[in-house]
C-alpha positions in Angstrom: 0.0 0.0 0.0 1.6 3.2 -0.8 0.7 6.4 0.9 -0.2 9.4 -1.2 2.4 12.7 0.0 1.4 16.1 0.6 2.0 17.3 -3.0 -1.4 15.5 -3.9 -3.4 18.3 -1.4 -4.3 21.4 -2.5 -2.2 24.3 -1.8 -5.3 25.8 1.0 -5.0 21.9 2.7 -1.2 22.1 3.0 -2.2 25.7 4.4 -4.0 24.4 7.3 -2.0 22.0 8.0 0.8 23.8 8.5 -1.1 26.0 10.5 -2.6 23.0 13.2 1.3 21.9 13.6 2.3 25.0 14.1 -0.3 25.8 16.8 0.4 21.8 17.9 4.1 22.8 19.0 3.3 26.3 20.0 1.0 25.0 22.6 3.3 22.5 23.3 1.4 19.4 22.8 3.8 17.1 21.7 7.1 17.2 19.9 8.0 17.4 16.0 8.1 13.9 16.4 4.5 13.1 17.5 2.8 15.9 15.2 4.8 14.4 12.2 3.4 11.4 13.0 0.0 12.3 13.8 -0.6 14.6 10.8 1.0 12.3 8.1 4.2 14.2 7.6 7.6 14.0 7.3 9.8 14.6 10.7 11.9 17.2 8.3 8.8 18.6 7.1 7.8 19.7 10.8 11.1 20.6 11.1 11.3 22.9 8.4 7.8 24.2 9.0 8.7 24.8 12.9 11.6 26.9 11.9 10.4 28.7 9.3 8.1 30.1 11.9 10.5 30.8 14.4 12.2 33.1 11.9 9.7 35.2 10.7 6.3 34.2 12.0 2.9 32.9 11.0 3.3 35.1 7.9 6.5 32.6 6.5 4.0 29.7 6.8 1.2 31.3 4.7 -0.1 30.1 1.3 2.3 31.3 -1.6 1.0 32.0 -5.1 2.4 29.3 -7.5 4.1 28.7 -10.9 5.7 31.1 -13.2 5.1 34.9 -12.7 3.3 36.2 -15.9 6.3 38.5 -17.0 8.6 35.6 -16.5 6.2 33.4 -18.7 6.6 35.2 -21.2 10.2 35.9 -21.8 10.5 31.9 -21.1 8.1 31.7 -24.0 9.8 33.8 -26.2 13.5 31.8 -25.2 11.5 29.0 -26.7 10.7 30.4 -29.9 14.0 32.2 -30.9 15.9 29.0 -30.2 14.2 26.8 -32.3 14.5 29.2 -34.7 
């Protein structure tokens, strides 16, 4: 049986649960060990989750837009073209 990683989620359900460890271990609850294990991730995950948010807050755990920036699209796009040119 193989279990299905965090990629699979949507980016507002890796949201939250980055948000439920991070108020896990701020209440102290458990340790990176036990919330890894309870919320299906990866004790590095937790780790890097953990101190992301000791550097900079609840803000460095927030949802991040994804993908390519439009203006960066572009000029990728036009790389394409003049190359195979």
């Amino acid at each position: 049986m193989q279990q299905k990683d965090g990629r699979y989620r949507s980016a507002s359900a890796q949201a939250a649960i980055r948000e439920q460890v991070i108020d896990y271990l701020k209440k102290q609850r458990g340790t990176q060990n036990q919330a890894a294990e309870i919320f299906g991730l990866h004790i590095r995950s937790v780790n890097r989750m953990w101190g992301k948010y000791k550097a900079g807050g609840s803000r460095n755990i927030k949802e991040k837009k994804r993908g390519i920036p439009p203006a960066n699209h572009l000029l990728f796009t036009n790389l394409i073209i003049y190359s195979f040119a």
